[in-house]
N, C-alpha and C positions, 0 to 999 in steps of 0.2 A: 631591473637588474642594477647591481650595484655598478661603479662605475671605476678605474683604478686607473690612474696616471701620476707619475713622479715627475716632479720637473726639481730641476739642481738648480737653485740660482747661488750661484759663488761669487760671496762680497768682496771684490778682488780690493777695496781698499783696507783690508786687514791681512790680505798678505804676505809672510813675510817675503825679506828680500833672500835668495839663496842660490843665486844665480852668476856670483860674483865672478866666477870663473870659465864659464860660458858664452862664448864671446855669439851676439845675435847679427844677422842682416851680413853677414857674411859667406858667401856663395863658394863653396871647396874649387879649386881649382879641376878641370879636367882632365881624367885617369883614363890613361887607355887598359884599364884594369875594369873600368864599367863593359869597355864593347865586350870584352871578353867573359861577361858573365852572362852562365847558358838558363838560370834560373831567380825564381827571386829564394831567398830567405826567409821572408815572412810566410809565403805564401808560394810552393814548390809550383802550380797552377795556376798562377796568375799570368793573364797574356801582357801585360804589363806591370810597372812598379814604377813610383815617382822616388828619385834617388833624394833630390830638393826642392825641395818648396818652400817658400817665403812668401805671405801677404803681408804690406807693409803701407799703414794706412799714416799719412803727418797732417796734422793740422796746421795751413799756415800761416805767420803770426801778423803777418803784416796785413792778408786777404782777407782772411776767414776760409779760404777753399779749405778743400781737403784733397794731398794728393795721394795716390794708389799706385806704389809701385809693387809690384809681378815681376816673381822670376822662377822658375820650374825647369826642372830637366827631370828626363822620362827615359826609361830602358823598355823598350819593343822587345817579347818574346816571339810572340804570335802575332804577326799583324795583321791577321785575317780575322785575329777575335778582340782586338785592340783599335777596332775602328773610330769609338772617342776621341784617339790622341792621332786619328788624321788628319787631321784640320783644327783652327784655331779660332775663336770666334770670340770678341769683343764689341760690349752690346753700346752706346752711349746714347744717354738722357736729353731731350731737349724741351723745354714746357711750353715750348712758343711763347713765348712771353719777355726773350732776352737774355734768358739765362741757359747755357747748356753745357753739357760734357765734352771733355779734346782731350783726342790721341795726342800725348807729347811724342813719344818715339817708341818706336819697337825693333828687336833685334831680333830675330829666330833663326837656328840652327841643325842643318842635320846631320849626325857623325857615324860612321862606317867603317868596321876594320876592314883595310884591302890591303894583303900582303902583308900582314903585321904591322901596317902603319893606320894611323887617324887621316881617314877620307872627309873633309870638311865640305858639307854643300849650305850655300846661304840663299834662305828663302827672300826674294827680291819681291820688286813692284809686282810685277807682273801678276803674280799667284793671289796679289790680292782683289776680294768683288764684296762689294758695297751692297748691302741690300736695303731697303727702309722697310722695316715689320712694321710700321703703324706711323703717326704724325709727328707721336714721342719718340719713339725709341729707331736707331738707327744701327747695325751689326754688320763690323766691319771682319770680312773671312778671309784666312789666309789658311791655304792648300801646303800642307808639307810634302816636300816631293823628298823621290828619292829614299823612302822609306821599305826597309826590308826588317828579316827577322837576328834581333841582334842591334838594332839602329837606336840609338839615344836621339832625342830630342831636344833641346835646350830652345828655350825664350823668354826674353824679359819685355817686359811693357809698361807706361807708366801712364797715368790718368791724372785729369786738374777737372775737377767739380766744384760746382758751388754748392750744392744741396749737403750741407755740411751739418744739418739740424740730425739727420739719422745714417751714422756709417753704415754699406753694406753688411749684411748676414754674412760669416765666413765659416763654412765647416770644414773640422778639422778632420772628420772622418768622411772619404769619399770611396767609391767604388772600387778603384787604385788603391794596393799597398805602400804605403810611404815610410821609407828608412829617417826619413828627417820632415817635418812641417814646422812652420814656426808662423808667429801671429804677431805683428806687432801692431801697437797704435800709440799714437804722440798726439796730445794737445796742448797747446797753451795753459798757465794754470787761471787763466783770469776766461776760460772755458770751460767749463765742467761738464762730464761725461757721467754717465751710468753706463757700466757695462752689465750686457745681460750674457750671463755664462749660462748655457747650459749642457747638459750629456752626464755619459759615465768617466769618459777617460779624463783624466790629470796629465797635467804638464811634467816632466820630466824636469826641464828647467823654468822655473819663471821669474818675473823682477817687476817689481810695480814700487816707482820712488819719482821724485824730481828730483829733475835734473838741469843741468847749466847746457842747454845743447841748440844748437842753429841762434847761439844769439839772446838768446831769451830764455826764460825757464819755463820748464815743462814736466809735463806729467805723464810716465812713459808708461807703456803695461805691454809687458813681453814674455811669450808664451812657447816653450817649445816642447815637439811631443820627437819619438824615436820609435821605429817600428811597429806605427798604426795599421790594424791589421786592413785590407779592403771590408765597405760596410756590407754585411748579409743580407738583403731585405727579405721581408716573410709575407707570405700573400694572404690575404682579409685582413689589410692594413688600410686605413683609410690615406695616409700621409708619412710612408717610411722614415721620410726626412723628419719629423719629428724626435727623433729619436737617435739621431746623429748629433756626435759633438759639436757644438755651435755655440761664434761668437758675433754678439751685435753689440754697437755705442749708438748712444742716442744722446744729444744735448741736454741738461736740465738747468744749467746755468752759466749766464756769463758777466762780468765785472768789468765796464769799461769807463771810461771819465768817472770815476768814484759813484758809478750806478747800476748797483744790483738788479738783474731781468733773471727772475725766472722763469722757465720751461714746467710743462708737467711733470708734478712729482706724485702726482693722486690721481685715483680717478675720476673725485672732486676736481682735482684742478684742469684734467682733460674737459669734465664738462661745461665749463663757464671759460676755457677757451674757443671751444667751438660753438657757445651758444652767440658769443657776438663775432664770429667767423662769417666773410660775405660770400664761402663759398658752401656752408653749413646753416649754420643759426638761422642766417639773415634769410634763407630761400624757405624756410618755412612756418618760419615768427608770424608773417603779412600774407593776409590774405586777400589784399587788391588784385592780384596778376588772374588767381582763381575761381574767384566768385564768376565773371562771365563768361568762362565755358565749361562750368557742370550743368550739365543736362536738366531740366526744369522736373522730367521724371522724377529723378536720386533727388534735386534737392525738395520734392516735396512728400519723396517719404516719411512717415512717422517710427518707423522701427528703426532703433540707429546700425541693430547687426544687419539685417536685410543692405542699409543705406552704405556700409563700409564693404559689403560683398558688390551691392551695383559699383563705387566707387575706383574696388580694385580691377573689376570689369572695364569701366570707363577709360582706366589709365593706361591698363595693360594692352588694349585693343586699339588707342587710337596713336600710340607713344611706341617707337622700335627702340629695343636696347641693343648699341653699340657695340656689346662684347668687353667691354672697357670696364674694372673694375675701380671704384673709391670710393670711399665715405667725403669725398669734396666735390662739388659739382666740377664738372667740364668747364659749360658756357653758363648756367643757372638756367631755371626754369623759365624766364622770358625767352631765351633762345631756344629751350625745348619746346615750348608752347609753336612757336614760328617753325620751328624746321622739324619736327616731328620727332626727333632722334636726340640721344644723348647716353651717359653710363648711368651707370648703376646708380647713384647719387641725384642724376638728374630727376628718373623717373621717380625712384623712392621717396626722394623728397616733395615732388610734386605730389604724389599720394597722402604722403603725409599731411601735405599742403590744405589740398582739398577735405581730409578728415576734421581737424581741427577746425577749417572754415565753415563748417558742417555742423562745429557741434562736439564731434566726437572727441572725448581724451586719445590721443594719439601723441606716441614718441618715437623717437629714431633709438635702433639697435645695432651698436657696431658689433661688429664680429671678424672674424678672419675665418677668410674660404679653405677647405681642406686643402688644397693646394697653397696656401701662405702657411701653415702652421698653425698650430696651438697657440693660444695664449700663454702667457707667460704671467700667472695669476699673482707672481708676486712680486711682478718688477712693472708697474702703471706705466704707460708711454705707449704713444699715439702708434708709432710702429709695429704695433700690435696686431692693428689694424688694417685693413683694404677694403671694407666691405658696408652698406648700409643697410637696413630694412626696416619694416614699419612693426611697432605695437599700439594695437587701440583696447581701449579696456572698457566694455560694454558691461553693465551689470554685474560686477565684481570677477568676471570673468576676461584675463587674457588671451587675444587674438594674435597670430604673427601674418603678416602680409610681403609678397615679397614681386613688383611687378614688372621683374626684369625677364619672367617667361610668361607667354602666350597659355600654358596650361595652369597656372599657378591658380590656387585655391586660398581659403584661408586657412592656416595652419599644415597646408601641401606644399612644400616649396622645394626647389633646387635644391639635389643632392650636396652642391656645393658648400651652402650654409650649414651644415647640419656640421656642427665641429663644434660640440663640447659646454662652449662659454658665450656670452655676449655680453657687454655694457649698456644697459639699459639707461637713459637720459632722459630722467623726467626734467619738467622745469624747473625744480630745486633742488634736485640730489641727482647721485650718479651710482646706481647698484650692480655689481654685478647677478648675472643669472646663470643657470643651467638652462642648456636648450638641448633636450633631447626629442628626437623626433618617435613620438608611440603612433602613427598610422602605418598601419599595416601595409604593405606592396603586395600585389598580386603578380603573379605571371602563368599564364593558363596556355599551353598547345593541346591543340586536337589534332585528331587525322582520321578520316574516313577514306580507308582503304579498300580494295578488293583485288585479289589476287585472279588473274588471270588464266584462260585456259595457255597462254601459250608460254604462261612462266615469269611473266611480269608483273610487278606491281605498281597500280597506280590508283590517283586519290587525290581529294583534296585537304590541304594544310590551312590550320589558323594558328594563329602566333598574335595574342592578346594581355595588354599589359592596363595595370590598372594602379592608381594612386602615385607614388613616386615614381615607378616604376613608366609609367604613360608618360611621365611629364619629360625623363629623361628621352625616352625613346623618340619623342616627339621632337626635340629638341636636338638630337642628332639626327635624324631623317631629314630636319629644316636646313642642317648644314652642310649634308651631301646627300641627294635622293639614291641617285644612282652608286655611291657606296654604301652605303645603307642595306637597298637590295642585294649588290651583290654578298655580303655577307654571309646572307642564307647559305648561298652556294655553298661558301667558304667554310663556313662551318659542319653544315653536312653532309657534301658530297655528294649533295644531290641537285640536279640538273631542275630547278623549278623555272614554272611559266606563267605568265600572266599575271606577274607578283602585282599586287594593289596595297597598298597602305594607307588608313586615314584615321581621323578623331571621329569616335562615335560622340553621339549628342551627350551623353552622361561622362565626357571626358577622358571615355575610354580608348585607347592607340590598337588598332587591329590590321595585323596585316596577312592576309588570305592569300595563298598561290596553289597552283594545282600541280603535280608530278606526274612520272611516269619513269621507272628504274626497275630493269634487268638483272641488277645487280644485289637483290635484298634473300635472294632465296638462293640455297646451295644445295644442289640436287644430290643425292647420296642414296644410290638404286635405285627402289623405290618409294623413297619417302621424299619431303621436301624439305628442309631444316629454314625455319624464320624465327629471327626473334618480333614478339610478338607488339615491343615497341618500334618496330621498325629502326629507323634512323636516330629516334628520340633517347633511347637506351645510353645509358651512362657508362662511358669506358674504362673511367678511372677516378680513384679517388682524389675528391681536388686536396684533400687535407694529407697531405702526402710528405710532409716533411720529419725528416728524420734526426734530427738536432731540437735539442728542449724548445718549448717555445718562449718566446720572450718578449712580446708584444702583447699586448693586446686585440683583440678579435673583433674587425668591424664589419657590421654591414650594412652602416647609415640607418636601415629601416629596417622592424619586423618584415617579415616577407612569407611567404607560403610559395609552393610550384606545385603546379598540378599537369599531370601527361594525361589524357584520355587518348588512347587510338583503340579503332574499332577497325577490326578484321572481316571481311565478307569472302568465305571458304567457297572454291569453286566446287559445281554440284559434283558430288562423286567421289568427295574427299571426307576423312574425319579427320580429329586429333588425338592421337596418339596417345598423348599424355599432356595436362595443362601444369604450365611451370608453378612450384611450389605458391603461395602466398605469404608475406611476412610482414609484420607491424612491429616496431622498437619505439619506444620514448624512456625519455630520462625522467627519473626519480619526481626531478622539481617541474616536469612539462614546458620545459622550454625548450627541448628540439624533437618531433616526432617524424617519423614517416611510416608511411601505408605501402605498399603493393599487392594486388589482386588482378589475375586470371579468371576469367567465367566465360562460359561457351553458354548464346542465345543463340538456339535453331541454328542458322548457319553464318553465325557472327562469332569472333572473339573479340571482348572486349575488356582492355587490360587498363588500368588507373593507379598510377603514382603520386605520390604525394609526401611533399614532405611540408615542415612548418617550423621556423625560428622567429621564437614571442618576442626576441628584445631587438634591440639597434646594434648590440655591442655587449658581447663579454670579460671578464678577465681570463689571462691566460690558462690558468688553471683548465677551464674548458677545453684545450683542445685536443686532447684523450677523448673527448663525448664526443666531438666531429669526428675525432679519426675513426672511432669505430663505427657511428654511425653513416658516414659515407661509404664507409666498407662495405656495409650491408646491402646501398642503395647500389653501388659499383654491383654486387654478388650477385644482387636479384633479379636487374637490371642487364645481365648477361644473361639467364637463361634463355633456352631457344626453346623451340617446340617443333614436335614434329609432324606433316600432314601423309597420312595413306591414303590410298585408294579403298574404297569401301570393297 
């Protein structure tokens, strides 16, 4: 399938200035003309609206930090459907290593007409609770009280970072309607920035010049937008946020005692700065740390694919991934080697380690996980990235390895990688690639049922996933068993027992429970009415949006589903009539489905199916899903009826 994504990069130093009369980083005074309004403008249905917003990022001249000042006011329609803007939450960075992120100050506000007057409540210590998510990152919450429907919001807050090599992502379009947003960033000019713009929306006003300001001169670039609408998101999107207006800087050079340093400006120059990186290059250049614990088996295989499949085995099985995502090591491989654990980087590169030591041509491939984003194919810089994994290339033929899951294969990996692009780094060049994921997912239920003399139906269920699909399942089951199962419930409404879940020996994720429900047959005189897939039956079409579509259509993997359930008729009954059969595929055979009814002796046994050949369509396709899920909904609704003989 062909593949279609736009990305905008806008060379913000060409353009012009036209903003002259626009005044930025100024915050409107407080109208009791806001409490009094019953809706928004942009958006009649919006349970809220951000009246203003300013990100305001300075570089400073004397430090190098970078500070973040935040200042937003918010109008409450609904606050039963505006739960985002109940609390406040600011995240800050610490690398252990001496350098971290600090709250300067914060103010927040909540305001209330009572009696025709502005009721002011200020949110104090108290409301606020300190959480630590992890060793880095620490999220400081603050609880807005006092919040009704009608109630504006106001808070400002400012941050002092040193990680000043890559400013935060800021987008411009969020879930919230916004009458006003604005973007600023300030650096020194003996600092130099690349900004990467991306999206559809344009600034209303903007200004990108130097300037005479804090002292020093500078290089400002100021963005303001007016009545952005809230963003739509569309479902079979791997990463909505793609596709929202968004602005990032990242360093590429600085001028200080009359000495030019540059930063990445290729992705040439990305790779020959992390080839001699100690927490990159340097873990997987030497192979002293690894030669004494691969296994004497792997290393005296003579096939080197066989030897990169024991390898990945070796790594993945004796090594736990952290959950931690980077293309830089943690601690390095000598601390993973000792304490068994480490991220993404650790293990990766340890594989990689070992391949090379081996023998094998093996590189590292950056990428960004579907949750960081796209690449941004025309603006090179390491903030691209979050992600590591292995290529070895056996026989002129490319392998991907990825051994931060337990089911991973070669060329099966986490859904998460599967996003588009990667930076391939060999030892002398640096190429970009296409990674598209062509292994097929399975996902297969059964149900061997029998209908009961006294009106119930019970049976047993299989629920079996295969290729991507095992690996993901797997991999949530490890991270809450007991949410996991209850699921089932959740999604079926049906009462299951003795659920079991595990890895079959060919890597396949099966999980078997047995039923029993009252509730599947609706008696109507004397007949019985059942649909004939029981609980498995499709209620609705998932491709159900009514607005053009505007994305593109993901679904990471080819995929197939197949329902088998088998009916066993109590003695003394027949069928009335078996539900129609229907089969639909498209022109070029990339989305089909089957449904078939057949009555054996005193069984019915009904089998759906459907099958989509590629990863990911353009939108154009999704006229073909919407009718052909209509179909699967249509079919998928019949019932059938049992008489008495």
């Amino acid at each position: 399938m062909r593949k279609i994504f736009f990305v905008l990069y806008f060379t913000v130093s060409t353009v012009a200035v036209y903003a002259q009369k626009h005044e930025f980083l100024k915050m409107p005074k407080f109208d009791i003309e806001d409490l009094k309004k019953t809706k928004s403008e942009i958006d009649e249905k919006a349970p809220a609206e951000t009246l203003y917003r300013s990100i305001h990022y300075h570089i400073d001249n004397s430090t190098g930090n970078y500070v973040k000042k935040v200042k937003y006011r918010i109008k409450i329609y609904d606050k039963d459907k505006a739960e985002d803007w109940m609390n406040l939450e600011i995240s800050l960075y610490d690398n252990n290593q001496g350098s971290r992120e600090m709250l300067n100050s914060i103010k927040a506000y909540v305001y209330n007409l009572e009696d025709g007057k502005i009721a002011e409540t200020k949110v104090d210590k108290s409301s606020k609770f300190r959480s630590k998510e992890n060793k880095y990152i620490t999220t400081n919450k603050f609880a807005f009280p006092n919040i009704k429907n009608g109630s504006v919001i106001e808070f400002q807050y400012e941050i002092t970072s040193p990680f000043s090599y890559e400013i935060p992502l800021t987008y411009i379009e969020t879930d919230t309607p916004s009458e006003y947003t604005e973007y600023v960033f300030e650096s020194p000019i003996n600092m130099s920035y690349n900004i990467d713009f991306r999206g559809s929306l344009s600034p209303k006003y903007k200004k990108v010049a130097e300037e005479n300001i804090y002292g020093a001169q500078y290089k400002t670039y100021r963005f303001a937008y007016e009545n952005v609408k809230g963003f739509k998101r569309e479902k079979f999107v791997k990463n909505n946020d793609n596709y929202r207006t968004q602005i990032r800087a990242e360093l590429h050079s600085t001028f200080f005692n009359n000495g030019l340093k540059n930063y990445t400006s290729t992705w040439e120059d990305i790779r020959k700065k992390l080839w001699e990186d100690d927490e990159f290059g340097n873990q997987y250049k030497k192979d002293r740390l690894v030669k004494e614990i691969i296994p004497k088996n792997i290393s005296e295989e003579k096939d080197q694919h066989k030897k990169a499949n024991l390898l990945l085995d070796f790594v993945k099985n004796s090594y736990t991934w952290n959950e931690r995502y980077g293309f830089r090591t943690d601690n390095g491989i000598k601390d993973l080697i000792k304490n068994k654990t480490g991220n993404t980087a650790d293990l990766n590169l340890l594989l990689l380690n070992t391949m090379r030591s081996e023998g094998i041509k093996a590189y590292p491939i950056l990428i960004s996980t579907i949750g960081h984003g796209y690449v941004n194919l025309t603006f090179p810089n390491l903030g691209n990235f979050n992600y590591v994994m292995v290529c070895a290339e056996i026989d002129k033929k490319i392998y991907l390895y990825d051994a931060t899951s337990k089911q991973a294969k070669e060329d099966l990996l986490p859904a998460r990688v599967w996003n588009n692009n990667g930076l391939l780094l060999r030892d002398d060049k640096a190429e970009l690639i296409s990674l598209t994921n062509i292994k097929e997912s399975y996902n297969s239920h059964t149900v061997k049922a029998k209908i009961n003399t006294d009106g119930t139906v019970s049976g047993i269920y299989q629920d079996q996933d295969e290729g991507m699909g095992a690996l993901n399942a797997k991999e949530r089951f490890d991270e809450n068993q007991d949410k996991y199962k209850k699921e089932y419930k959740e999604v079926f409404s049906v009462d299951f027992d003795n659920i079991n879940s595990r890895t079959l020996d060919g890597g396949e994720f099966r999980s078997t429970m047995s039923f029993s429900s009252n509730n599947m047959i609706d008696n109507l005189g004397k007949r019985k009415i059942i649909n004939p897939l029981l609980f498995l039956h499709q209620t609705k079409n998932d491709f159900d949006q009514e607005e053009a579509r505007k994305y593109m259509i993901d679904f990471i993997s080819p995929m197939s589903k197949t329902k088998v359930v088998e009916i066993e008729i109590p003695e003394g009954y027949d069928i009335a009539e078996l539900p129609k059969s229907k089969k639909i595929v498209t022109e070029d055979k990339e989305i089909s489905y089957s449904y078939t009814v057949e009555k054996k002796d005193n069984k019915i046994i009904t089998v759906s199916e459907y099958t989509i050949a590629s990863a990911d369509y353009p939108k154009e396709y999704y006229p073909a899903f919407k009718q052909i899920w209509k179909v699967i909904s249509d079919s998928e609704s019949q019932v059938m009826s049992l008489i008495k003989k």
